[in-house]
C-alpha atoms as an extended CHARMM CRD file, in Angstrom:
* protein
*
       252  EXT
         1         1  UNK       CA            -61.9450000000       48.3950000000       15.6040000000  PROA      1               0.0000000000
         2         2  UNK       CA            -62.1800000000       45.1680000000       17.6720000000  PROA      2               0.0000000000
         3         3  UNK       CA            -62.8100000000       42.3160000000       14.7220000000  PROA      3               0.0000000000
         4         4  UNK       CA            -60.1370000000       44.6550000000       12.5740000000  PROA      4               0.0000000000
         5         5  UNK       CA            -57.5200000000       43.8420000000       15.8300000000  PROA      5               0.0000000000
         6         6  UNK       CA            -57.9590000000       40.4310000000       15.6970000000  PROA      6               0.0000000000
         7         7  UNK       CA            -58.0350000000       40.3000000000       11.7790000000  PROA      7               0.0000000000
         8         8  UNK       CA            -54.4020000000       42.6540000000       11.8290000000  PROA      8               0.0000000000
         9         9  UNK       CA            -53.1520000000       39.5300000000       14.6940000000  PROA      9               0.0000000000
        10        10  UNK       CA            -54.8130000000       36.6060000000       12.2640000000  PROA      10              0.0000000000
        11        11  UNK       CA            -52.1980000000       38.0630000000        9.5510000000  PROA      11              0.0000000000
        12        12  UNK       CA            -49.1030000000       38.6940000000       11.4420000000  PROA      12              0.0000000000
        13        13  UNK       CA            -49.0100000000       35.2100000000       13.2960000000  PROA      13              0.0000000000
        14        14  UNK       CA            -48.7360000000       33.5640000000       10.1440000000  PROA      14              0.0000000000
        15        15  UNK       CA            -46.2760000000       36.1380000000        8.8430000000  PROA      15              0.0000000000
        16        16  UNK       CA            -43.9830000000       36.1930000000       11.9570000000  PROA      16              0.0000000000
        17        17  UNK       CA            -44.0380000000       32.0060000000       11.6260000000  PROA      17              0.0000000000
        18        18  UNK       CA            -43.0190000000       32.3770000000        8.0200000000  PROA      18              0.0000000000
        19        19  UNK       CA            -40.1110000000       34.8930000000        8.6220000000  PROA      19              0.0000000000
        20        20  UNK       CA            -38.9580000000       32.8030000000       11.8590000000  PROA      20              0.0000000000
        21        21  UNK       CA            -36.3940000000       30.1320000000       11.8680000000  PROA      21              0.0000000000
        22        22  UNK       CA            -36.9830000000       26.7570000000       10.0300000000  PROA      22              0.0000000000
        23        23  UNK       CA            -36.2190000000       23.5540000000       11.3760000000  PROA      23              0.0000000000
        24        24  UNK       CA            -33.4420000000       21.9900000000        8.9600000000  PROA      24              0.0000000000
        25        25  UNK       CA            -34.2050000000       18.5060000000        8.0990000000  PROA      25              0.0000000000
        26        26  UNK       CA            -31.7680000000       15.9260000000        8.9110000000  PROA      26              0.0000000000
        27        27  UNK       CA            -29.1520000000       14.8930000000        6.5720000000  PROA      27              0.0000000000
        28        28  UNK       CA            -28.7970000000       10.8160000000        6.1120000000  PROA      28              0.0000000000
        29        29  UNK       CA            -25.5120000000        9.9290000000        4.5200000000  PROA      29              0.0000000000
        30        30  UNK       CA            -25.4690000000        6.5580000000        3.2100000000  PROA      30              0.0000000000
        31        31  UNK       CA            -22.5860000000        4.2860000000        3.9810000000  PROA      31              0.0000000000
        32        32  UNK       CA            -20.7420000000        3.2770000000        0.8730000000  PROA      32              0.0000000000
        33        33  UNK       CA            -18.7230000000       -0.6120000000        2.0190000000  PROA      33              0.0000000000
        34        34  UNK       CA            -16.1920000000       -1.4540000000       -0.1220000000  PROA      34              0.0000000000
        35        35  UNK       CA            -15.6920000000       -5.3500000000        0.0400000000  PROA      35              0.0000000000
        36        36  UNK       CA            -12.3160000000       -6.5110000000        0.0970000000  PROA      36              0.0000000000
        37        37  UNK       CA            -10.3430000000       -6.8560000000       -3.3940000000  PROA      37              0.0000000000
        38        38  UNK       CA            -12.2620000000       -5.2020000000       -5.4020000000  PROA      38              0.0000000000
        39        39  UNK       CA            -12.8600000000       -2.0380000000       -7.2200000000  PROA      39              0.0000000000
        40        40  UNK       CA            -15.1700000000        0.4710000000       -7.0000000000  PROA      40              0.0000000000
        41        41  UNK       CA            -16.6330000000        2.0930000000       -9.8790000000  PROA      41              0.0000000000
        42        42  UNK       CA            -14.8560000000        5.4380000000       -9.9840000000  PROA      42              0.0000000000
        43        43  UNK       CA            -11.7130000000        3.1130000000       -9.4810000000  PROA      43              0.0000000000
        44        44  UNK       CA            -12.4190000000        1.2770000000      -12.4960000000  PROA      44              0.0000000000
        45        45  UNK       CA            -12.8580000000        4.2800000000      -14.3610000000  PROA      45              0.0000000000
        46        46  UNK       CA             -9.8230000000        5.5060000000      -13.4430000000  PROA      46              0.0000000000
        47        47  UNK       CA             -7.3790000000        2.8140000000      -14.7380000000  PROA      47              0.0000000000
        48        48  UNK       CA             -7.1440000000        0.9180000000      -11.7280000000  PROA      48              0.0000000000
        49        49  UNK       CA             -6.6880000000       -2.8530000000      -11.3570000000  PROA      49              0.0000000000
        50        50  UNK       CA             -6.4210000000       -5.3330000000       -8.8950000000  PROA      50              0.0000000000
        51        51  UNK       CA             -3.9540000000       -7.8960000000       -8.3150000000  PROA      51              0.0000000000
        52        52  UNK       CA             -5.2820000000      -10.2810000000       -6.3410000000  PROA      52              0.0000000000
        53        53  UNK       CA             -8.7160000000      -11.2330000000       -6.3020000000  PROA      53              0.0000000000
        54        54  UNK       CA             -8.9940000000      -12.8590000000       -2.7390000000  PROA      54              0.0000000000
        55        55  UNK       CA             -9.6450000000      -16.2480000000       -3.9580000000  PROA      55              0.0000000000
        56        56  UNK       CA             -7.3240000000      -17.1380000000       -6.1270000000  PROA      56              0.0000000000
        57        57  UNK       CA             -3.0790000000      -16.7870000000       -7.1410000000  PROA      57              0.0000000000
        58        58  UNK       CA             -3.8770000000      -16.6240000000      -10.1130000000  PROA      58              0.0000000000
        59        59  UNK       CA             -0.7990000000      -14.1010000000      -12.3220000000  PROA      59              0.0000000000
        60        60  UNK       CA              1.0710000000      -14.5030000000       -9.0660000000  PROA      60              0.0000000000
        61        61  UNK       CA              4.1200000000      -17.0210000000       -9.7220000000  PROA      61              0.0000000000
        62        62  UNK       CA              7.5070000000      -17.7700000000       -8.0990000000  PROA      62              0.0000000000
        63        63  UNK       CA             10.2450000000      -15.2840000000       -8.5670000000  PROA      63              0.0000000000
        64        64  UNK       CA             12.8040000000      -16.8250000000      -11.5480000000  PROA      64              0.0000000000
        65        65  UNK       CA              9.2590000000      -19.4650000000      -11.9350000000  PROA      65              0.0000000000
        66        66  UNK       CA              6.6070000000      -20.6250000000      -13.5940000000  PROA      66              0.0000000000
        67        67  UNK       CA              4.0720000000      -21.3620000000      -10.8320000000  PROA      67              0.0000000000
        68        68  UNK       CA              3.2280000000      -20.4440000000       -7.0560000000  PROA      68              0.0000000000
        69        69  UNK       CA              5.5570000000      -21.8100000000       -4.8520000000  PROA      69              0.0000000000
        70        70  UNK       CA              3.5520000000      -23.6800000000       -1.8010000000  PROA      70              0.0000000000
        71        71  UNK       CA              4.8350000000      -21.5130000000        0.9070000000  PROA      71              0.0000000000
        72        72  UNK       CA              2.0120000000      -19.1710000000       -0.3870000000  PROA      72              0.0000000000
        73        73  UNK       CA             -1.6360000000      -19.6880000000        0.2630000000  PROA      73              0.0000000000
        74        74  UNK       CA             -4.9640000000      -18.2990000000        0.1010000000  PROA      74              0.0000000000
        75        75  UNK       CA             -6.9260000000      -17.4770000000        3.9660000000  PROA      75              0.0000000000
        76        76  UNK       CA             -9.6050000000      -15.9490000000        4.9150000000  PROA      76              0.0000000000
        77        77  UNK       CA             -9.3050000000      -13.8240000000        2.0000000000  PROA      77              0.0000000000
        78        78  UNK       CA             -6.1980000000      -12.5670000000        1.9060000000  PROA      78              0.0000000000
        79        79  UNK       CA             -2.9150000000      -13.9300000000        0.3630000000  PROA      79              0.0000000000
        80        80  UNK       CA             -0.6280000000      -15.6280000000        3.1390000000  PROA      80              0.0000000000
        81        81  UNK       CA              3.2120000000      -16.0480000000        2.7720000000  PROA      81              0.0000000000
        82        82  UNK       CA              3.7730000000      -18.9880000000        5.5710000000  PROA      82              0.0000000000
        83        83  UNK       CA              7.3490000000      -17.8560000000        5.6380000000  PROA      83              0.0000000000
        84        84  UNK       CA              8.0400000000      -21.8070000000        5.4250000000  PROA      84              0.0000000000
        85        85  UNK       CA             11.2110000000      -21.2770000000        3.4950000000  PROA      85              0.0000000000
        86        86  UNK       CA             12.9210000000      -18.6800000000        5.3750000000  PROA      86              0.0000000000
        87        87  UNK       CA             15.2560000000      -15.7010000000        4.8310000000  PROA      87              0.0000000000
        88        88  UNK       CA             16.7330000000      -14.6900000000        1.3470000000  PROA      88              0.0000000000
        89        89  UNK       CA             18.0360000000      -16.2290000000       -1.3180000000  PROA      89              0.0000000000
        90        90  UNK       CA             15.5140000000      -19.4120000000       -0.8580000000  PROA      90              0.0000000000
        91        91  UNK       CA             13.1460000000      -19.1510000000       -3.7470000000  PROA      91              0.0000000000
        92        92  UNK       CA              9.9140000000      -17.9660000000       -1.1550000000  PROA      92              0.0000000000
        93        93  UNK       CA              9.4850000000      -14.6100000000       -2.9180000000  PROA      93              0.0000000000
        94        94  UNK       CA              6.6780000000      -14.0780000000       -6.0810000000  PROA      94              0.0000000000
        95        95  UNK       CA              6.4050000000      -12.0200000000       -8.5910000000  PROA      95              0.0000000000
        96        96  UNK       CA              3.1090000000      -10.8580000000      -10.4570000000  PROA      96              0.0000000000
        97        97  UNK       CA              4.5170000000      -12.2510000000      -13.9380000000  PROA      97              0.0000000000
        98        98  UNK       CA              1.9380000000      -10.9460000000      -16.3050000000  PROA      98              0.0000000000
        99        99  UNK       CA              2.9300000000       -7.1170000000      -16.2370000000  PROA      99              0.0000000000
       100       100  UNK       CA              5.5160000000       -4.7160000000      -15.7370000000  PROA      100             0.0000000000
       101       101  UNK       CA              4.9420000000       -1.3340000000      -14.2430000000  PROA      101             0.0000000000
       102       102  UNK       CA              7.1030000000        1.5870000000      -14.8470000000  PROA      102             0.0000000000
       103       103  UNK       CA              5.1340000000        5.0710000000      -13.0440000000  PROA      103             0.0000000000
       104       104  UNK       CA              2.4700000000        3.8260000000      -11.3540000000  PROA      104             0.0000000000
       105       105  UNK       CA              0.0530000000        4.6340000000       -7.8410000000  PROA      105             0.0000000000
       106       106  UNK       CA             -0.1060000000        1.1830000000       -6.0950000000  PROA      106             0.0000000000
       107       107  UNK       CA             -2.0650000000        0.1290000000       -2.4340000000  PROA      107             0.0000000000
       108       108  UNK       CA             -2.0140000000       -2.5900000000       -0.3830000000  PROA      108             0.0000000000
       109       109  UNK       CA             -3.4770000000       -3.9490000000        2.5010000000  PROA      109             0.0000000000
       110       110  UNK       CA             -0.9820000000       -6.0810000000        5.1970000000  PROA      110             0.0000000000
       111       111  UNK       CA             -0.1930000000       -7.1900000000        8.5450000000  PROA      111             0.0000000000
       112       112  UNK       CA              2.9390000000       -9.3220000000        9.9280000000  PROA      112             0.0000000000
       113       113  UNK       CA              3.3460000000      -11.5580000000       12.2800000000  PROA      113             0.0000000000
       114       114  UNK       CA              5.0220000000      -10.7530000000       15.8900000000  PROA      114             0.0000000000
       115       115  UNK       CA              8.5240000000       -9.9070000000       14.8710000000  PROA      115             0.0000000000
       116       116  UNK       CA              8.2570000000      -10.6680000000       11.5740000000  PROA      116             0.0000000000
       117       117  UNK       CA              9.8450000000       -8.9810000000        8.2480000000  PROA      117             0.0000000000
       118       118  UNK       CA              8.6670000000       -8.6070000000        4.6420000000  PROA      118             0.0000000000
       119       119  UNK       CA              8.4870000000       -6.5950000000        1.7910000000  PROA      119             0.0000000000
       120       120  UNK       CA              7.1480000000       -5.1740000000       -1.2680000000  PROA      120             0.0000000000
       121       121  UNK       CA              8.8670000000       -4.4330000000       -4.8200000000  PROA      121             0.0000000000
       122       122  UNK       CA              8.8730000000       -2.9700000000       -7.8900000000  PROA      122             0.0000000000
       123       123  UNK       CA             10.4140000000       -3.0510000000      -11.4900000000  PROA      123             0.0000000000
       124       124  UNK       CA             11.8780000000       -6.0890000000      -10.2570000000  PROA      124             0.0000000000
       125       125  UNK       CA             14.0280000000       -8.0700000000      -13.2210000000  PROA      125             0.0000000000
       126       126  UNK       CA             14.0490000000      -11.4070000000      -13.4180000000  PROA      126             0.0000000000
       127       127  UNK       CA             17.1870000000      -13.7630000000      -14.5010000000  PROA      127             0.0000000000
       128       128  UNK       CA             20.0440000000      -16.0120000000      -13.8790000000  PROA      128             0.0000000000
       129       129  UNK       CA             21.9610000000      -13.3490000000      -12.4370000000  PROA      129             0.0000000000
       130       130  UNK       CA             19.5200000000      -12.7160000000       -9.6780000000  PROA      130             0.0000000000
       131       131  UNK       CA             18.6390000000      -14.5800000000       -6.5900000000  PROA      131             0.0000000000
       132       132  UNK       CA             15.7920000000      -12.9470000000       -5.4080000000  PROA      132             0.0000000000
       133       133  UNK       CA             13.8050000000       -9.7260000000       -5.9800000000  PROA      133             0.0000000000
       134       134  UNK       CA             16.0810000000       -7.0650000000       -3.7850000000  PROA      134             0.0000000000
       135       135  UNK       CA             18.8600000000       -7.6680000000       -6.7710000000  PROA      135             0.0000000000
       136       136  UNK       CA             17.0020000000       -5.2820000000       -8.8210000000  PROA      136             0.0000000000
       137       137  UNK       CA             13.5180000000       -3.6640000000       -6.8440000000  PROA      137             0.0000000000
       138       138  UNK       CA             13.5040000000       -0.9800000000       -4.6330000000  PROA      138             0.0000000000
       139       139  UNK       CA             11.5250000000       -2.2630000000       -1.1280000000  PROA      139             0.0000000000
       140       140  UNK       CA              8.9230000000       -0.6750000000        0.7370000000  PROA      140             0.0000000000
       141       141  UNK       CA              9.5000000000       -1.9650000000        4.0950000000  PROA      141             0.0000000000
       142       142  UNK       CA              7.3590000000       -4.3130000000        5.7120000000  PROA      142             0.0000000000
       143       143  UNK       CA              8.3420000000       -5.3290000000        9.1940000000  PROA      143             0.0000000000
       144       144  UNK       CA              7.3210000000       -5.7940000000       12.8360000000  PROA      144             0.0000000000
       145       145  UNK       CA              8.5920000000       -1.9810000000       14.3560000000  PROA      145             0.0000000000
       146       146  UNK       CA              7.1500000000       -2.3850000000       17.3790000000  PROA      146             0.0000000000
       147       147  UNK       CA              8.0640000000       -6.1510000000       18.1470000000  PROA      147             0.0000000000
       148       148  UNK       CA             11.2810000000       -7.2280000000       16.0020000000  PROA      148             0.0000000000
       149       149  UNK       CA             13.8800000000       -9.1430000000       17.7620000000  PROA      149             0.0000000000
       150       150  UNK       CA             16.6230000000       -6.9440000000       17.0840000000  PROA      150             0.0000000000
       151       151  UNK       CA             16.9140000000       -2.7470000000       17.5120000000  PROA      151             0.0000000000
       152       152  UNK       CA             16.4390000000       -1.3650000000       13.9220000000  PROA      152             0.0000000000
       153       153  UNK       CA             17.6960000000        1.3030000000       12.1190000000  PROA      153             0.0000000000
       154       154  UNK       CA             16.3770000000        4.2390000000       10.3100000000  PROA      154             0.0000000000
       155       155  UNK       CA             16.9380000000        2.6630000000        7.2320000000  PROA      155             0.0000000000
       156       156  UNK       CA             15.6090000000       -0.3260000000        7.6710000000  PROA      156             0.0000000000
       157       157  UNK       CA             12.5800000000        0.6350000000        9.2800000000  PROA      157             0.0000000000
       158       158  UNK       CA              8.6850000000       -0.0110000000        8.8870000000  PROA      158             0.0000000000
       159       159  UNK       CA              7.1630000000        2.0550000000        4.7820000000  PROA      159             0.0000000000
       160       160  UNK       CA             10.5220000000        3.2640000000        4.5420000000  PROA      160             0.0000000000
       161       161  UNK       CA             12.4380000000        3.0840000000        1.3540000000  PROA      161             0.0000000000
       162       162  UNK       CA             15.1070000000       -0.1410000000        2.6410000000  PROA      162             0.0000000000
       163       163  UNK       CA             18.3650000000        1.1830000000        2.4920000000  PROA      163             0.0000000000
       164       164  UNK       CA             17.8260000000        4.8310000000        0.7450000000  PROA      164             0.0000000000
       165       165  UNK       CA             15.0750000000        6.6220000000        2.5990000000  PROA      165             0.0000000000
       166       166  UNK       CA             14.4650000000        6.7770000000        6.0780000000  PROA      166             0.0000000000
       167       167  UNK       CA             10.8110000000        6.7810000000        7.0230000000  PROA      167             0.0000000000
       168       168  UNK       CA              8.4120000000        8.4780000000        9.5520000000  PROA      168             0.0000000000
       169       169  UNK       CA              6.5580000000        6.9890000000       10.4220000000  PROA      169             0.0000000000
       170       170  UNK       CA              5.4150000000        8.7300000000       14.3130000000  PROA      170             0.0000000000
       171       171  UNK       CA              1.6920000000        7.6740000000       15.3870000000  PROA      171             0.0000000000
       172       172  UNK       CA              0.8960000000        5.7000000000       12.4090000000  PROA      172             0.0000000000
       173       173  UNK       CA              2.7310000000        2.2570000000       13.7010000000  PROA      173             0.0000000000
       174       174  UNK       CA              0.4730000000       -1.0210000000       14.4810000000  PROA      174             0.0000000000
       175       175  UNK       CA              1.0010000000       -4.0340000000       16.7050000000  PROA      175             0.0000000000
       176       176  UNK       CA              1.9370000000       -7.2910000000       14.8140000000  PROA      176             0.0000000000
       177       177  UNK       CA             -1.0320000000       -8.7590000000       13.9890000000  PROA      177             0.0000000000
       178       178  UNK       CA             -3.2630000000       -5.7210000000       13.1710000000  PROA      178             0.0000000000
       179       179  UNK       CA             -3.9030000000       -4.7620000000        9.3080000000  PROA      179             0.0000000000
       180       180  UNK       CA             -2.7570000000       -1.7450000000        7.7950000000  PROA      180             0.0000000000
       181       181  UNK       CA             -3.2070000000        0.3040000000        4.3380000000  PROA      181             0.0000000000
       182       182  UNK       CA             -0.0600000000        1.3020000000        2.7020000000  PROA      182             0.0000000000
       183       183  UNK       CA              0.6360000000        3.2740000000       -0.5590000000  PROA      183             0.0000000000
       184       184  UNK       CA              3.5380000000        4.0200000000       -3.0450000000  PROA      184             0.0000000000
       185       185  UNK       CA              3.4770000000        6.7920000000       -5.4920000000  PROA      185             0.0000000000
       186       186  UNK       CA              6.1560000000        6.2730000000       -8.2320000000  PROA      186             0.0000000000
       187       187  UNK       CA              6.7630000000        8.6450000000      -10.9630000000  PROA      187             0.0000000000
       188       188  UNK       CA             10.2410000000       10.2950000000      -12.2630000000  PROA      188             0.0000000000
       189       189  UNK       CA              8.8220000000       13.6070000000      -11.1440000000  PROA      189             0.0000000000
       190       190  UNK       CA              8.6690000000       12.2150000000       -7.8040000000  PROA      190             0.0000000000
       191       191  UNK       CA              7.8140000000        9.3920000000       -5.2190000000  PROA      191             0.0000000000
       192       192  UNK       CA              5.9990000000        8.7590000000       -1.9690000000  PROA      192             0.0000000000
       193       193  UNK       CA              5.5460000000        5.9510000000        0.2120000000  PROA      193             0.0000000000
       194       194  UNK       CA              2.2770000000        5.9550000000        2.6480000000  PROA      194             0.0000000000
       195       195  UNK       CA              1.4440000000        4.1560000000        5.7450000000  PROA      195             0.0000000000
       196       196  UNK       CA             -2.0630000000        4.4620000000        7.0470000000  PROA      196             0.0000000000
       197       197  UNK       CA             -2.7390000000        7.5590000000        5.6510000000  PROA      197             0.0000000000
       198       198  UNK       CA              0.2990000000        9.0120000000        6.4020000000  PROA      198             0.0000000000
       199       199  UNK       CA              3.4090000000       10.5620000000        3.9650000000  PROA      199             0.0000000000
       200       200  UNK       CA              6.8070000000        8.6130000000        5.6740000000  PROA      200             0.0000000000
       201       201  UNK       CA              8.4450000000        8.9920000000        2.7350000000  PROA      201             0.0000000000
       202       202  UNK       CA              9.2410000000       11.0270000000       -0.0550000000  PROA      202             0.0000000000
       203       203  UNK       CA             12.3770000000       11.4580000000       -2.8940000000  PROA      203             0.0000000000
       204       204  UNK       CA             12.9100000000       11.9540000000       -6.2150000000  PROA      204             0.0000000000
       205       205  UNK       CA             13.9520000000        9.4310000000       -8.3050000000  PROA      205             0.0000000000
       206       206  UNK       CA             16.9390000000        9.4150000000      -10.0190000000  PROA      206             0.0000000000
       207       207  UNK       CA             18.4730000000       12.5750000000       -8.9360000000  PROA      207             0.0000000000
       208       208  UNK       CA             22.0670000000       14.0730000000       -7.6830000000  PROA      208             0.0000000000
       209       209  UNK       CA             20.2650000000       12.9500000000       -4.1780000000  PROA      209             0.0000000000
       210       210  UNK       CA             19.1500000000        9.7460000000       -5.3420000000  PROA      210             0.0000000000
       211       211  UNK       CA             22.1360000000        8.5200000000       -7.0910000000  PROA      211             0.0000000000
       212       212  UNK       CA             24.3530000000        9.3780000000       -4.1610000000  PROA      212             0.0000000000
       213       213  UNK       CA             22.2010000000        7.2880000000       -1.9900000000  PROA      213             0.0000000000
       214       214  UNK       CA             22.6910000000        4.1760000000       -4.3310000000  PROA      214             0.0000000000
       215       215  UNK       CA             26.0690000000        4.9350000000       -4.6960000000  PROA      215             0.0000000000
       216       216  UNK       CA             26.4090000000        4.7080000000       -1.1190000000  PROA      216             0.0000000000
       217       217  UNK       CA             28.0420000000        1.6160000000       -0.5540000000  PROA      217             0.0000000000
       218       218  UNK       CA             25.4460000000       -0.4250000000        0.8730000000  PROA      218             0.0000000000
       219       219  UNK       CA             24.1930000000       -2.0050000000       -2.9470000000  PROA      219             0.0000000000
       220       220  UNK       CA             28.2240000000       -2.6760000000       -3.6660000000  PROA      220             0.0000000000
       221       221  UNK       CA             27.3440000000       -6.5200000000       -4.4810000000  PROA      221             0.0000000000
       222       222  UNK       CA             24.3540000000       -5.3290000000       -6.3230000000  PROA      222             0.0000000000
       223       223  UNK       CA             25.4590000000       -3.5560000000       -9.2530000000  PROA      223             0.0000000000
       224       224  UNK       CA             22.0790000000       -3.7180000000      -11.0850000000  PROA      224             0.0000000000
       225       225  UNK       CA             19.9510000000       -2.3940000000       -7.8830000000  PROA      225             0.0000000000
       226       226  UNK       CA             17.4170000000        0.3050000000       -9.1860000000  PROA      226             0.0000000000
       227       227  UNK       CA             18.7350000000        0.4140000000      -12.6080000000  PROA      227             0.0000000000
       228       228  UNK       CA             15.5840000000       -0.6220000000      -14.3590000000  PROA      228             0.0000000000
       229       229  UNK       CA             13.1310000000        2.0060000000      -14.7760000000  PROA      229             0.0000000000
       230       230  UNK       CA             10.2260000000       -0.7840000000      -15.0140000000  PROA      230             0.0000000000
       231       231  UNK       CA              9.6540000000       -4.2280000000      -13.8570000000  PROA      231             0.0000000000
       232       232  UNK       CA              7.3760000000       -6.7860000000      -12.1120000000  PROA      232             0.0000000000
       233       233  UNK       CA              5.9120000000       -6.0250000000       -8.4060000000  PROA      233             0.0000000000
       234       234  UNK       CA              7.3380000000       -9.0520000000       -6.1240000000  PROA      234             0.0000000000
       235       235  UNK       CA              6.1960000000       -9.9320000000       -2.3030000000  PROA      235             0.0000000000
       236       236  UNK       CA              9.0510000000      -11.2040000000        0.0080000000  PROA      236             0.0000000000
       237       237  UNK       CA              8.9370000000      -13.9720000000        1.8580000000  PROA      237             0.0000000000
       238       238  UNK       CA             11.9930000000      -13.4190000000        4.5060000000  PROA      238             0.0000000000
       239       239  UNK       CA             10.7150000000      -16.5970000000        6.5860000000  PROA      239             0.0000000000
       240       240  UNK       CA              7.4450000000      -15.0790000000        8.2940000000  PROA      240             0.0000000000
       241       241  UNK       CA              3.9870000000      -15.6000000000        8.3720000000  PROA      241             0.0000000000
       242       242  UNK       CA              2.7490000000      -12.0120000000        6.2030000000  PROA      242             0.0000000000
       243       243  UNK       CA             -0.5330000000      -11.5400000000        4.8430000000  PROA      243             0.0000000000
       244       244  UNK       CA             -1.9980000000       -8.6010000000        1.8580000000  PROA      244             0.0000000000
       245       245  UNK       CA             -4.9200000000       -8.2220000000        0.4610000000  PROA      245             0.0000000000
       246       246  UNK       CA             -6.8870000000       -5.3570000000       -2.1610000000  PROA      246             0.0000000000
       247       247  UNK       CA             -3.4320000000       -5.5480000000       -3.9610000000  PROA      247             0.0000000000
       248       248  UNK       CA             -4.2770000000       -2.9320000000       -6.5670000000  PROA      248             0.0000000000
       249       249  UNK       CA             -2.7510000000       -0.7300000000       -9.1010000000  PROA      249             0.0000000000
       250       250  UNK       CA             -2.9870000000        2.0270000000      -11.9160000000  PROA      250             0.0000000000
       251       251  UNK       CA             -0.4530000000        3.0710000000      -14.5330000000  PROA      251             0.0000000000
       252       252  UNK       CA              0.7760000000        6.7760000000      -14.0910000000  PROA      252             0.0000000000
């Protein structure tokens, strides 16, 4: 009986280890870094493209021009708008002149400079009749909101849609200086402006809602404001220092 004990304990150890817990072996995700302006391989698969390259202007071209106007440059990887013109109407703005976009998911990369003002646009027109891309584009708003000279309204407010829209854009708001990731969403079924991760906007183009909104008042001297349903995708220069980077885009 005493060797068939210890022979009965030799089998349930190992048993009793073998139906006990198991230690789980640690999990090692691997970082994946994107570099700036540039696609990854699932984006390229899925129709993106980028607009700026980080090097170079290259398809980026004056508003109503033929070539980059020399308030723009290239630092540190971004794209830099020096703001050297200043304010509307002074031929600072550009245009990426080789395509138009008509539904479309678009991201962008920014910052401002303290109390600065900028913009972004789309289905922009170009032509005598125009001075500068807000004739035509709807704006996602680019602007200092914590350090702008002057109070600002709803409507005129940091990823809002200027003028139509009113943004929120609660605990997503940088200092001047710092970069953020922004987003628009455009289709006719609807559209949706982002601002570090974060929905501020969101409408439906070209609806009873919509068309009151332009029929407001406020685009009186504009009559052609938001009529075309595609167009280019302009930066603003409104006469401050603004840089963007991984500029990128994919047809809806």
């Amino acid at each position: 009986m005493k060797n068939q004990k210890w022979l009965f304990l030799g089998i349930l150890v190992p048993l009793v280890w073998a139906c006990g817990p198991k230690t789980t072996e640690e999990v090692v995700e691997e970082e994946i870094v994107v570099m700036d302006n540039s696609l990854t391989e699932e984006e390229k698969a899925g129709g993106w493209m980028l607009l700026f390259d980080g090097t170079s202007m290259d398809g980026w071209r004056a508003f109503n021009g033929d070539s980059t106007p020399p308030n723009w440059i290239i630092e540190d990887g971004a794209m830099k708008g020096l703001g050297a013109t200043g304010g509307e109407d002074f031929g600072g703005d550009i245009v990426f002149g080789p395509m138009e976009f008509e539904e479309f998911e678009m991201e962008f990369t920014w910052k401002i400079s303290p109390g600065g003002n900028s913009g972004v646009f789309y289905h922009v027109v170009e032509g005598p009749d125009y001075k500068a891309p807000y004739y035509t584009g709807p704006e996602y708003q680019v602007i200092d909101q914590l350090g702008f000279a002057q109070p600002l309204e709803k409507w005129q407010s940091l990823a809002g849609d200027y003028a139509m829209y009113e943004p929120d854009y609660e605990g997503v708001v940088k200092p001047a200086g710092e970069w953020n990731v922004s987003k628009i969403i455009f289709s006719e079924e609807g559209a949706t402006y982002w601002l570090n991760g974060k929905k501020t906007v969101e409408f439906i183009p070209y609806s009873e809602d919509w068309t009151a909104r332009r029929n407001s008042g406020k685009w009186n001297d504009f009559p052609d404001y938001k009529i075309a349903r595609k167009g280019l995708i302009a930066l603003q220069d409104h006469g401050d220092p603004v840089w963007f980077k991984n500029i990128k885009i994919r047809p809806l």
